[in-house]
PDB file of N, CA, C and O in Angstrom:
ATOM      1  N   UNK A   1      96.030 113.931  75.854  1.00  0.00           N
ATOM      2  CA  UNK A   1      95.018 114.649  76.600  1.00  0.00           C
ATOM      3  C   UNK A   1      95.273 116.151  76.449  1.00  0.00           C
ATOM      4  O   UNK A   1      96.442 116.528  76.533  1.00  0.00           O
ATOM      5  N   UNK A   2      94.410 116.949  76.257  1.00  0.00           N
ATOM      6  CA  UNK A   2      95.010 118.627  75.481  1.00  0.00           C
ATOM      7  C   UNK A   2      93.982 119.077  76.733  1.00  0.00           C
ATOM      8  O   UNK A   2      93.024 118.395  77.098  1.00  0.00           O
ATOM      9  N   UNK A   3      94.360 120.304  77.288  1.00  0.00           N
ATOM     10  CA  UNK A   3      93.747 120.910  78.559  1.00  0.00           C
ATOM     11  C   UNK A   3      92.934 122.002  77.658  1.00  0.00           C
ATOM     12  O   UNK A   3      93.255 122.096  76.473  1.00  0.00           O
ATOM     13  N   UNK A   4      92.196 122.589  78.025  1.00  0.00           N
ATOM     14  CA  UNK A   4      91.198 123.612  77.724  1.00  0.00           C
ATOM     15  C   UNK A   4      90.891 124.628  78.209  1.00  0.00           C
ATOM     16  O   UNK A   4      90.222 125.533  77.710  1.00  0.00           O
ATOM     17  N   UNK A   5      91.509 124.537  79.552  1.00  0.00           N
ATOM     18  CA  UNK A   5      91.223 125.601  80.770  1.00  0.00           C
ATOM     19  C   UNK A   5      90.062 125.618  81.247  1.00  0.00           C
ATOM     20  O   UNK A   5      89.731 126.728  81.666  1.00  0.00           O
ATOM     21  N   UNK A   6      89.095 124.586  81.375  1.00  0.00           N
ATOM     22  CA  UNK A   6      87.805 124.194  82.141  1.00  0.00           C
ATOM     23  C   UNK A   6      87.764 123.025  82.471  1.00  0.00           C
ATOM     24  O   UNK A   6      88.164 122.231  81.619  1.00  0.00           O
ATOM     25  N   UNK A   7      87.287 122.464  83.783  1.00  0.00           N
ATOM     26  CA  UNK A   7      87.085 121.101  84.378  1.00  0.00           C
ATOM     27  C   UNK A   7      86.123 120.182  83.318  1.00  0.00           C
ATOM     28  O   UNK A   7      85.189 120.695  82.702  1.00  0.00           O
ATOM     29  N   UNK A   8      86.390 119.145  83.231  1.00  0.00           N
ATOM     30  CA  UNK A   8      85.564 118.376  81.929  1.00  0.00           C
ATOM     31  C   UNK A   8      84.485 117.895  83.400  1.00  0.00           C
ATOM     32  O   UNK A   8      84.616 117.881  84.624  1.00  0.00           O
ATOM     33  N   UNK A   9      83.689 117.634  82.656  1.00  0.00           N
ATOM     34  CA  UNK A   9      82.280 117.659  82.958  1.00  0.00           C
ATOM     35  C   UNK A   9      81.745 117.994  83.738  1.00  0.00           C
ATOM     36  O   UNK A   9      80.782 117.360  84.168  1.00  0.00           O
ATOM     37  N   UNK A  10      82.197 119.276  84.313  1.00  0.00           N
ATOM     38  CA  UNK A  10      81.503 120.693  84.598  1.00  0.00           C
ATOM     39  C   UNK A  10      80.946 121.554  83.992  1.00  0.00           C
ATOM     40  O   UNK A  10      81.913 122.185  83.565  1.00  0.00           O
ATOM     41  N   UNK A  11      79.749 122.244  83.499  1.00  0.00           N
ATOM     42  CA  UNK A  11      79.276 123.021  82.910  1.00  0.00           C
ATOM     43  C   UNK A  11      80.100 124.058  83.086  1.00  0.00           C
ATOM     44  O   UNK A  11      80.539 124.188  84.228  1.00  0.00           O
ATOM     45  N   UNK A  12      80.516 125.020  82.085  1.00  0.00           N
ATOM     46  CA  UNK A  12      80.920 126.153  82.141  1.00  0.00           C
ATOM     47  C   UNK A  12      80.009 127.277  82.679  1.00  0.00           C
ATOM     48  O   UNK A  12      79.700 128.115  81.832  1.00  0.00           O
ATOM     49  N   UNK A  13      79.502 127.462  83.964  1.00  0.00           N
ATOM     50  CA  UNK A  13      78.782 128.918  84.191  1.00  0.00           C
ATOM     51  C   UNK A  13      79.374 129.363  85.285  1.00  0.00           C
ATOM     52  O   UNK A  13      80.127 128.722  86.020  1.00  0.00           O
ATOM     53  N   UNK A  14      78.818 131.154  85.461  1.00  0.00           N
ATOM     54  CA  UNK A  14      79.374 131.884  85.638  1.00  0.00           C
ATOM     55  C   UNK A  14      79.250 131.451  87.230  1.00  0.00           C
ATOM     56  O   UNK A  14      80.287 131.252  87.864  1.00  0.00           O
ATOM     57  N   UNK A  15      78.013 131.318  87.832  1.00  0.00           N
ATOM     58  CA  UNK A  15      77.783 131.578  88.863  1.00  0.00           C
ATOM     59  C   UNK A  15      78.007 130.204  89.695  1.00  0.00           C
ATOM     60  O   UNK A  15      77.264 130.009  90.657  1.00  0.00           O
ATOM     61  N   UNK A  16      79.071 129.169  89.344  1.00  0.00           N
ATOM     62  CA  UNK A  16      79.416 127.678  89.585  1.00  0.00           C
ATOM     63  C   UNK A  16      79.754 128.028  91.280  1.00  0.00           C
ATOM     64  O   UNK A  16      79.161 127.491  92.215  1.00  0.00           O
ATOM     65  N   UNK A  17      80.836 129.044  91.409  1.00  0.00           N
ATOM     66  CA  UNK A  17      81.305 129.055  92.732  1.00  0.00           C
ATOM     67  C   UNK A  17      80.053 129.700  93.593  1.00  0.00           C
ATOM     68  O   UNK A  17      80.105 129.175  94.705  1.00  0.00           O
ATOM     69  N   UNK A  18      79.115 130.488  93.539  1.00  0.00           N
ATOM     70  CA  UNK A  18      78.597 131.121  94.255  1.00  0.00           C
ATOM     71  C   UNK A  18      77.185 129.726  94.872  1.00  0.00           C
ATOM     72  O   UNK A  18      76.617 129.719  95.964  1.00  0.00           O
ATOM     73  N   UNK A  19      77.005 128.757  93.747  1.00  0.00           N
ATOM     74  CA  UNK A  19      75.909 127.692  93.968  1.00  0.00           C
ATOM     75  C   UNK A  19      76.594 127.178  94.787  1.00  0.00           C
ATOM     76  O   UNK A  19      75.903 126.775  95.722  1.00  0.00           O
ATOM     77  N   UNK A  20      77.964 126.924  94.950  1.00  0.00           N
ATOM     78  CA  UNK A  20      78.559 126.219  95.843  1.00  0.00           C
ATOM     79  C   UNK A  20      78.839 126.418  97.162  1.00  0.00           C
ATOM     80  O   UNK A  20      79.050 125.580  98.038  1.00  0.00           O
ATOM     81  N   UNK A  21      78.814 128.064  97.241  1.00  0.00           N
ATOM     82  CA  UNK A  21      78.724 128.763  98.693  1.00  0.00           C
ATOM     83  C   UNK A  21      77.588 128.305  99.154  1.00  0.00           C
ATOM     84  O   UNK A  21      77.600 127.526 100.107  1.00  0.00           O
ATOM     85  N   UNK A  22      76.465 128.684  98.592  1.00  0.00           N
ATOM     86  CA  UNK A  22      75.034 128.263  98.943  1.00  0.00           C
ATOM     87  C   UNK A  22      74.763 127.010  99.250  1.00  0.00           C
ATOM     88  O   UNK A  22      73.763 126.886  99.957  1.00  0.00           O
ATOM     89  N   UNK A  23      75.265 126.122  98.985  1.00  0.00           N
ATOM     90  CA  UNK A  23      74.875 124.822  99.243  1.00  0.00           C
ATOM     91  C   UNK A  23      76.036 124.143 100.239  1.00  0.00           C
ATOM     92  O   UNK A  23      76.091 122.970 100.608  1.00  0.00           O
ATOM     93  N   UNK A  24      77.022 125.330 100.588  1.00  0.00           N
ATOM     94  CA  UNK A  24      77.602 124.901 101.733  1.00  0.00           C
ATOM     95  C   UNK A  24      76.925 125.413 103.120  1.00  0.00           C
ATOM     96  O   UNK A  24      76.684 124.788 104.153  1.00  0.00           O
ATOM     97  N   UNK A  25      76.770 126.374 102.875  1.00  0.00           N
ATOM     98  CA  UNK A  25      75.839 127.381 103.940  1.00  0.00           C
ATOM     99  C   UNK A  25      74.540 126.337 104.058  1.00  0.00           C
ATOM    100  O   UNK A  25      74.486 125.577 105.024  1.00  0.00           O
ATOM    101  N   UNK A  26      73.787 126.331 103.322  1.00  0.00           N
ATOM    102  CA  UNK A  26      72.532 125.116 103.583  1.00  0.00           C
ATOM    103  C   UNK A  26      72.816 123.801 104.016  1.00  0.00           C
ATOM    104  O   UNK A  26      71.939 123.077 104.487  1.00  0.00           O
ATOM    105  N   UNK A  27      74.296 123.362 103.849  1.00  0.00           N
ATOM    106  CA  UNK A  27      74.593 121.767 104.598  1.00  0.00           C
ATOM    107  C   UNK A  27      74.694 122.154 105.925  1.00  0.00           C
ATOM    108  O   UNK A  27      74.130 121.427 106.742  1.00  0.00           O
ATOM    109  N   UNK A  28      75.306 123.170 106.342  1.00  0.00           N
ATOM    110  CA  UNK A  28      75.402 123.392 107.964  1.00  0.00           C
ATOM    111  C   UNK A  28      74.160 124.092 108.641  1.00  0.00           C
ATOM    112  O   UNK A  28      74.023 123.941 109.855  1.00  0.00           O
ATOM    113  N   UNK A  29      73.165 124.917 107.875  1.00  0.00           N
ATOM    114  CA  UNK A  29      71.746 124.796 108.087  1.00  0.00           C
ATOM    115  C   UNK A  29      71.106 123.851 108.555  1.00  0.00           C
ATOM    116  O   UNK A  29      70.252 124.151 109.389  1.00  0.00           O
ATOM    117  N   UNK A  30      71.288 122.339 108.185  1.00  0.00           N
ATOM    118  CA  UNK A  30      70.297 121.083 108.395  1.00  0.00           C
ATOM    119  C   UNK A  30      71.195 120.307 109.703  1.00  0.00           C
ATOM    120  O   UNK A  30      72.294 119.755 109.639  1.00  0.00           O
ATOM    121  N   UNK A  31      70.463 120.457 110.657  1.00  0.00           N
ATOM    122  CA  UNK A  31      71.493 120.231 111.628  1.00  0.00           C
ATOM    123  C   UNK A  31      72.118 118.457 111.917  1.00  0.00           C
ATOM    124  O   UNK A  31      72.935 118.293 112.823  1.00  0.00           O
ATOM    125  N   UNK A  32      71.798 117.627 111.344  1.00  0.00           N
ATOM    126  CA  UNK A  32      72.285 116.302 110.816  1.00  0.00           C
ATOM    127  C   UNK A  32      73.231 116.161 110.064  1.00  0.00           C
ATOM    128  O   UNK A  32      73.965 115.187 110.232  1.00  0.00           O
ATOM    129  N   UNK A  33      73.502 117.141 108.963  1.00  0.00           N
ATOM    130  CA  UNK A  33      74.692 117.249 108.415  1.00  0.00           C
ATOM    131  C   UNK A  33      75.556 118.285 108.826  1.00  0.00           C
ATOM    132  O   UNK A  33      76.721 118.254 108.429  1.00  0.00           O
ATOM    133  N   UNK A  34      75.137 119.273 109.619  1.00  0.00           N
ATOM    134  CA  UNK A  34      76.424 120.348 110.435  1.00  0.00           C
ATOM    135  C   UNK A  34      76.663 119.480 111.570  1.00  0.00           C
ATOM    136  O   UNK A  34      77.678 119.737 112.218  1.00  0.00           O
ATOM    137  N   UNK A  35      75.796 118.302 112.031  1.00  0.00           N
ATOM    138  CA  UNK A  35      76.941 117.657 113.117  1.00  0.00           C
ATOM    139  C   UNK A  35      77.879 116.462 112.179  1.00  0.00           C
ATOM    140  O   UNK A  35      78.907 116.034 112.705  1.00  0.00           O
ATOM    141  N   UNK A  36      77.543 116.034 111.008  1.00  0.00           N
ATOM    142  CA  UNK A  36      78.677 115.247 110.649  1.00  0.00           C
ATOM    143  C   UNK A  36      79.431 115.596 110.351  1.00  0.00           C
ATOM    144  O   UNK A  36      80.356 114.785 110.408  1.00  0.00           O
ATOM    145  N   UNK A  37      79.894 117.254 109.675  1.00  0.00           N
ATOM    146  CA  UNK A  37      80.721 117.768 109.010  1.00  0.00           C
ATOM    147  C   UNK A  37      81.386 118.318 110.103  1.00  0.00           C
ATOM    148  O   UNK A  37      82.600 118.503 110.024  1.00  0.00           O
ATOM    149  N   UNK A  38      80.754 118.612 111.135  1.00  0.00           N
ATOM    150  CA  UNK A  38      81.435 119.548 112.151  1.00  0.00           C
ATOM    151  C   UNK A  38      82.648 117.898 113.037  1.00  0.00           C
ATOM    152  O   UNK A  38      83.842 117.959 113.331  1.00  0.00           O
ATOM    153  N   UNK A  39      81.700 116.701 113.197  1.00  0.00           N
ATOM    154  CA  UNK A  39      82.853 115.507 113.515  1.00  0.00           C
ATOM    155  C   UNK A  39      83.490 115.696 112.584  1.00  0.00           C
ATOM    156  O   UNK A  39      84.466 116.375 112.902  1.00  0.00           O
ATOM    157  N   UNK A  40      83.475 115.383 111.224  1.00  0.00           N
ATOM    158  CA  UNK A  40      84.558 115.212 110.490  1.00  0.00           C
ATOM    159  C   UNK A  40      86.175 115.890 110.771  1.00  0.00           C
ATOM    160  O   UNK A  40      87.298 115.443 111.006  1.00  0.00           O
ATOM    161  N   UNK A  41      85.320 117.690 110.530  1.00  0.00           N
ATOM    162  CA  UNK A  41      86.502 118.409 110.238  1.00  0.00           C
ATOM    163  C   UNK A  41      87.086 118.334 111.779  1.00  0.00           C
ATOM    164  O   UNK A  41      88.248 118.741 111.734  1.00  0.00           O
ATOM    165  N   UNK A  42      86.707 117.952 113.186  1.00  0.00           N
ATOM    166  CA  UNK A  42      86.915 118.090 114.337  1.00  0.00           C
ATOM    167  C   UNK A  42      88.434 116.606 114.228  1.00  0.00           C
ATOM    168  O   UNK A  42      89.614 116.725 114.557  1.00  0.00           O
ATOM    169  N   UNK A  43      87.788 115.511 113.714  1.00  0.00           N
ATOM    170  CA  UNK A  43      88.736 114.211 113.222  1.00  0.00           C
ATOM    171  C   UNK A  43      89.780 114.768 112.700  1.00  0.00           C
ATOM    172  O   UNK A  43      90.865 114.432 113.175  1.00  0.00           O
ATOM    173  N   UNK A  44      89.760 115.754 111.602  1.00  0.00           N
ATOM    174  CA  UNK A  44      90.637 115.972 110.937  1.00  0.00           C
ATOM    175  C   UNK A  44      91.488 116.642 111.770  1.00  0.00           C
ATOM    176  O   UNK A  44      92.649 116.292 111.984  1.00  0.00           O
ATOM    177  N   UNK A  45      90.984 117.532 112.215  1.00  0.00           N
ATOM    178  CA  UNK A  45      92.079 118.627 113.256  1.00  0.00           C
ATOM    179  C   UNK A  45      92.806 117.881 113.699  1.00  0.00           C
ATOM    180  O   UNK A  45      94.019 117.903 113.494  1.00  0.00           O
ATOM    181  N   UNK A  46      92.119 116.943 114.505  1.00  0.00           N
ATOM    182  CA  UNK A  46      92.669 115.991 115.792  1.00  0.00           C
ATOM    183  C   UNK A  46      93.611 115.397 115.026  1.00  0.00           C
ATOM    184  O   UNK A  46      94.733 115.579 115.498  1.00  0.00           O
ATOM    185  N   UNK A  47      93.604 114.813 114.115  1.00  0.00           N
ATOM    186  CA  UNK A  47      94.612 113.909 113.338  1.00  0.00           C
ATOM    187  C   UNK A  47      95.726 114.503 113.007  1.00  0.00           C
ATOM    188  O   UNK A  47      96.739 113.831 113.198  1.00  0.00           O
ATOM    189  N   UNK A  48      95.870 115.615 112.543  1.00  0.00           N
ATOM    190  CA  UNK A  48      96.738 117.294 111.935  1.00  0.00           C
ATOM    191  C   UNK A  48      97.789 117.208 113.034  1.00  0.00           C
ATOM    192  O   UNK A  48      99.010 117.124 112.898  1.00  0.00           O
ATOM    193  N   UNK A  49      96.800 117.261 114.560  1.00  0.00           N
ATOM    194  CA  UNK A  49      97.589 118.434 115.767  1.00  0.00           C
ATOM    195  C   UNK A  49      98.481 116.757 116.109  1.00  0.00           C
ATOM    196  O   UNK A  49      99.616 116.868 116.574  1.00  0.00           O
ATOM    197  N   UNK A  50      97.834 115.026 115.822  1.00  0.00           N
ATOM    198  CA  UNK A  50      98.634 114.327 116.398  1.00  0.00           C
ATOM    199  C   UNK A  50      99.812 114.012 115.317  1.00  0.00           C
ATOM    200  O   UNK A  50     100.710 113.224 115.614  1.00  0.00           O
ATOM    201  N   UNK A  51      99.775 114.593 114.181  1.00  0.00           N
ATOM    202  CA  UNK A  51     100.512 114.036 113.434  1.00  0.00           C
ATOM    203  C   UNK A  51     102.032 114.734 113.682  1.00  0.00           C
ATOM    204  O   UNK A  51     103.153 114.225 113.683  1.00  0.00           O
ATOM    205  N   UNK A  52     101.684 115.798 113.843  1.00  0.00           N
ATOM    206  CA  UNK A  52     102.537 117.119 114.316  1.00  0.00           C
ATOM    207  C   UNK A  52     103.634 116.516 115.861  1.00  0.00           C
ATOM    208  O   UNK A  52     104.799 116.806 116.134  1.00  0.00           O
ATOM    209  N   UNK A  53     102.740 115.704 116.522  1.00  0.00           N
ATOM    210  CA  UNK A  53     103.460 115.296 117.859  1.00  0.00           C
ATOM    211  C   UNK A  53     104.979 114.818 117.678  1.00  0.00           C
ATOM    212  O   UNK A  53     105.338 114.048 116.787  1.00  0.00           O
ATOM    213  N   UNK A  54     105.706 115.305 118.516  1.00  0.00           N
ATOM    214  CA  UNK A  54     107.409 114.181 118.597  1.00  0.00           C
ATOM    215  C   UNK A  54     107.093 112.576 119.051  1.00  0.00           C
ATOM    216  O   UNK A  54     106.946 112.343 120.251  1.00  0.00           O
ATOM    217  N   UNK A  55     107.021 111.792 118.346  1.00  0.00           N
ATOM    218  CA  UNK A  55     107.317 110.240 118.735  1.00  0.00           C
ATOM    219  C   UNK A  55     108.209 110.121 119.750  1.00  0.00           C
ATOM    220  O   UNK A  55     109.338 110.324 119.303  1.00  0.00           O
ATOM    221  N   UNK A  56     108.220 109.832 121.167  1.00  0.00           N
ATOM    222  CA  UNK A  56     108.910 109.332 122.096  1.00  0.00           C
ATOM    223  C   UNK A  56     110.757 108.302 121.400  1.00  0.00           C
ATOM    224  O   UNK A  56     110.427 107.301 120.763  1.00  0.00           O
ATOM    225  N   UNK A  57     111.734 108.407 121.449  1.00  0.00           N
ATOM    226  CA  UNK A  57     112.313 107.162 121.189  1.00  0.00           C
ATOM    227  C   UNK A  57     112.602 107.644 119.389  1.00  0.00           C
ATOM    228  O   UNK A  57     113.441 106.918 118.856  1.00  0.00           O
ATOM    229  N   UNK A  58     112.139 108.506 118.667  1.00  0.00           N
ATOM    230  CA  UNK A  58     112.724 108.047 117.754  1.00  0.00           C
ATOM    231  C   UNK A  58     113.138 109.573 117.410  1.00  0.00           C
ATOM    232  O   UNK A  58     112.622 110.622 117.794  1.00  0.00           O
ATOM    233  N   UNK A  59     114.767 109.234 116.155  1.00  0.00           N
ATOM    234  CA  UNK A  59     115.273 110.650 116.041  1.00  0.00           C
ATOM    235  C   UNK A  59     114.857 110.866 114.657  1.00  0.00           C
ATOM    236  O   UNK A  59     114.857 110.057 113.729  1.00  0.00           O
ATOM    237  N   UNK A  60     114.458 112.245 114.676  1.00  0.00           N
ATOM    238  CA  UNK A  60     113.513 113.131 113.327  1.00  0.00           C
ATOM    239  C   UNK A  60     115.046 112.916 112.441  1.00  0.00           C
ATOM    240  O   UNK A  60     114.780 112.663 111.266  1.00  0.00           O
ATOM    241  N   UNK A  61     116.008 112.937 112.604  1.00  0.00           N
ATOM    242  CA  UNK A  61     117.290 113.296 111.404  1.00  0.00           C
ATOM    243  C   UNK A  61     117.487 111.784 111.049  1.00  0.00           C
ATOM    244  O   UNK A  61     118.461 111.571 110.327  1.00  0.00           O
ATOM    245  N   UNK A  62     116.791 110.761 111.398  1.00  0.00           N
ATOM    246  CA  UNK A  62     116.727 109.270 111.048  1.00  0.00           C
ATOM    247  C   UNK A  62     115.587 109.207 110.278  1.00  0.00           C
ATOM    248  O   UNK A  62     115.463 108.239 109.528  1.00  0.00           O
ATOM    249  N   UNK A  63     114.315 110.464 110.337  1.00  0.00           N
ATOM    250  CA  UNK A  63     113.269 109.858 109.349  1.00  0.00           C
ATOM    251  C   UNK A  63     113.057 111.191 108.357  1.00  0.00           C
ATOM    252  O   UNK A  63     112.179 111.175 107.494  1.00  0.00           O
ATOM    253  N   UNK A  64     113.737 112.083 108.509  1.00  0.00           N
ATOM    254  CA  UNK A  64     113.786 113.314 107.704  1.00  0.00           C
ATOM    255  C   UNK A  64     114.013 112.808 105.987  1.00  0.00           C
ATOM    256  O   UNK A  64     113.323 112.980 104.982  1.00  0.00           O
ATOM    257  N   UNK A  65     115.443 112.053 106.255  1.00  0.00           N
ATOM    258  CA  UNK A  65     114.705 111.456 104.747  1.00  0.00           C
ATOM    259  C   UNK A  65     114.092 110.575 103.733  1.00  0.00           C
ATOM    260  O   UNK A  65     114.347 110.503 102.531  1.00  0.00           O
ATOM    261  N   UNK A  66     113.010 109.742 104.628  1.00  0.00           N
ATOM    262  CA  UNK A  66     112.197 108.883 104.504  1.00  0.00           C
ATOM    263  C   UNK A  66     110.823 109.768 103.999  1.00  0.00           C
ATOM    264  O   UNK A  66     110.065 109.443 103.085  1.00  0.00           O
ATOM    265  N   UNK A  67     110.733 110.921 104.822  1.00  0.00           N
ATOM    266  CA  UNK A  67     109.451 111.852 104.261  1.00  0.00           C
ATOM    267  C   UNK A  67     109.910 112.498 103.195  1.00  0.00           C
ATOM    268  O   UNK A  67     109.018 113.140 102.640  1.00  0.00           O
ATOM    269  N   UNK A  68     111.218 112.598 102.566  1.00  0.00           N
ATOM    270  CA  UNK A  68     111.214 113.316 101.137  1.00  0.00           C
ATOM    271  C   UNK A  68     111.535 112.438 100.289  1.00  0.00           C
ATOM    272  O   UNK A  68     112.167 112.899  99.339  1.00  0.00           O
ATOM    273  N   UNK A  69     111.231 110.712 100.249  1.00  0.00           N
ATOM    274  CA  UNK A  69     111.745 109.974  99.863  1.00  0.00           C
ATOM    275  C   UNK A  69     111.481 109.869  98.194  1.00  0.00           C
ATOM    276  O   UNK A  69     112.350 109.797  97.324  1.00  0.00           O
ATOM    277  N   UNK A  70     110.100 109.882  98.027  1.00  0.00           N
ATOM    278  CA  UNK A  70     109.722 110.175  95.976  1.00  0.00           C
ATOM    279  C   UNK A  70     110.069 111.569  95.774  1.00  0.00           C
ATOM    280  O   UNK A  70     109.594 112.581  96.290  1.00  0.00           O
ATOM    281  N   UNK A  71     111.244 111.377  94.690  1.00  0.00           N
ATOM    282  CA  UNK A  71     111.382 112.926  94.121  1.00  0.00           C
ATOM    283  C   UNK A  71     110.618 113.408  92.965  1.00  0.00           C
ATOM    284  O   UNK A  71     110.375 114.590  92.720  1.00  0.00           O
ATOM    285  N   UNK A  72     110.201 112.217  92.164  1.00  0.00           N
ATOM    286  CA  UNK A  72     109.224 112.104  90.903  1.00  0.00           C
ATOM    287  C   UNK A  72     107.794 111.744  91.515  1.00  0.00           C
ATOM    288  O   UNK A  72     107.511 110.755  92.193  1.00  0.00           O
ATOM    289  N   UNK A  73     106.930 112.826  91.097  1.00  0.00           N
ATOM    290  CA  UNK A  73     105.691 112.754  91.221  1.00  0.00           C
ATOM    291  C   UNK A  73     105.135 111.172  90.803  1.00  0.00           C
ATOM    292  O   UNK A  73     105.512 110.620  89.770  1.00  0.00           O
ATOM    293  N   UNK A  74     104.252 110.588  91.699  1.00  0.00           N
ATOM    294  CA  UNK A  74     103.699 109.048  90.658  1.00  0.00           C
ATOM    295  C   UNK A  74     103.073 109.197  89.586  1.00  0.00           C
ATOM    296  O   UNK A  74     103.316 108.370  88.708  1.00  0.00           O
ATOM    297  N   UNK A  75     102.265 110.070  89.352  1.00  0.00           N
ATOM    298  CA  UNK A  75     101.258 110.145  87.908  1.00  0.00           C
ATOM    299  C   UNK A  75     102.319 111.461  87.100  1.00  0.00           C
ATOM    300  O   UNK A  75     102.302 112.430  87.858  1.00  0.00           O
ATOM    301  N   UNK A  76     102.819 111.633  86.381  1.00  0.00           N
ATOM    302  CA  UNK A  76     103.234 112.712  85.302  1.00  0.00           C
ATOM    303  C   UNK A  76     102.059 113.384  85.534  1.00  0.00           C
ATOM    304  O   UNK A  76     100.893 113.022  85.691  1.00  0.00           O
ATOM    305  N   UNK A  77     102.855 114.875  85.513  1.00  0.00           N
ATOM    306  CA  UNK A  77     101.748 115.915  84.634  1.00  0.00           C
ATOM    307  C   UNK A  77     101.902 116.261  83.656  1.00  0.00           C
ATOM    308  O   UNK A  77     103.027 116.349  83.166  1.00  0.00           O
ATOM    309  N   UNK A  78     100.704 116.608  82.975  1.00  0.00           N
ATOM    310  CA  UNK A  78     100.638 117.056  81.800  1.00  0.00           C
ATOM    311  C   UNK A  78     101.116 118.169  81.516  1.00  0.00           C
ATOM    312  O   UNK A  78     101.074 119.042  82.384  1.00  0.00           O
ATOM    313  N   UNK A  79     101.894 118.551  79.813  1.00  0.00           N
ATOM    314  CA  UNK A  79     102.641 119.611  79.681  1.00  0.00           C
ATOM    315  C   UNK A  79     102.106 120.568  79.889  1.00  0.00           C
ATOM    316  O   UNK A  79     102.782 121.494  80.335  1.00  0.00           O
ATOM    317  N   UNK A  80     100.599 120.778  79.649  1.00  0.00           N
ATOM    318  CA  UNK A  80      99.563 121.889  80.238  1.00  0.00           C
ATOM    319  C   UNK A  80      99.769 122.569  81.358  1.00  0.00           C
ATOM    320  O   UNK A  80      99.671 123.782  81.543  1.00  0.00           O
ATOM    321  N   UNK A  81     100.082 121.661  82.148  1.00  0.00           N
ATOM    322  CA  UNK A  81      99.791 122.134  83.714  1.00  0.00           C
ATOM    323  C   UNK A  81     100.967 123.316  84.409  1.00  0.00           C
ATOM    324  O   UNK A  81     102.067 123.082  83.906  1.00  0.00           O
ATOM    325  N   UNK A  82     101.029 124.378  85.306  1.00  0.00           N
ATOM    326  CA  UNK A  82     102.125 125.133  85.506  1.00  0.00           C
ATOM    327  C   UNK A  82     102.531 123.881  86.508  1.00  0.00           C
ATOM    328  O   UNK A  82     101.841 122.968  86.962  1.00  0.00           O
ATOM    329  N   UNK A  83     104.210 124.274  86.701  1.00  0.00           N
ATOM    330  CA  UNK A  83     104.617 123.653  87.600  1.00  0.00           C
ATOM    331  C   UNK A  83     104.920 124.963  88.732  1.00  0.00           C
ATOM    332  O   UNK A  83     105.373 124.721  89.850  1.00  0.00           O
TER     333      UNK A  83
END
């Protein structure tokens, strides 16, 4: 797989990010989709601030290294890519 420095099947134009502002600004315009996006990202928070919580009963230096447990990425990257 040889990288190119452009997303494959994305058109290369200039103005890609700015269509994308615009059509974020117009999803929260239509007020059916600024209330699903607005639950969503509200879920997400909520999920963030509980994930963050201390578990009652259990000690963090017993699961500290269970969360750094894969040291090797699962998919390889490609030599392309910076690390």
């Amino acid at each position: 797989m040889a990288c190119r420095g452009k997303i494959r099947g994305l058109p290369d134009q200039p103005n890609r990010g700015l269509r994308m502002l615009t059509a974020f600004v117009r999803a929260f315009q239509t007020p059916d989709l600024r209330k699903k996006m607005l639950i969503t990202l509200g879920l997400v928070a909520l999920f963030r601030f509980g994930a963050s919580l201390p578990t009652p009963g259990i000690d963090e230096a017993n699961v500290t290294p269970a969360r750094t447990w894969p040291r090797r990425p699962a998919v390889p990257r490609p030599a392309c890519w910076p690390s």
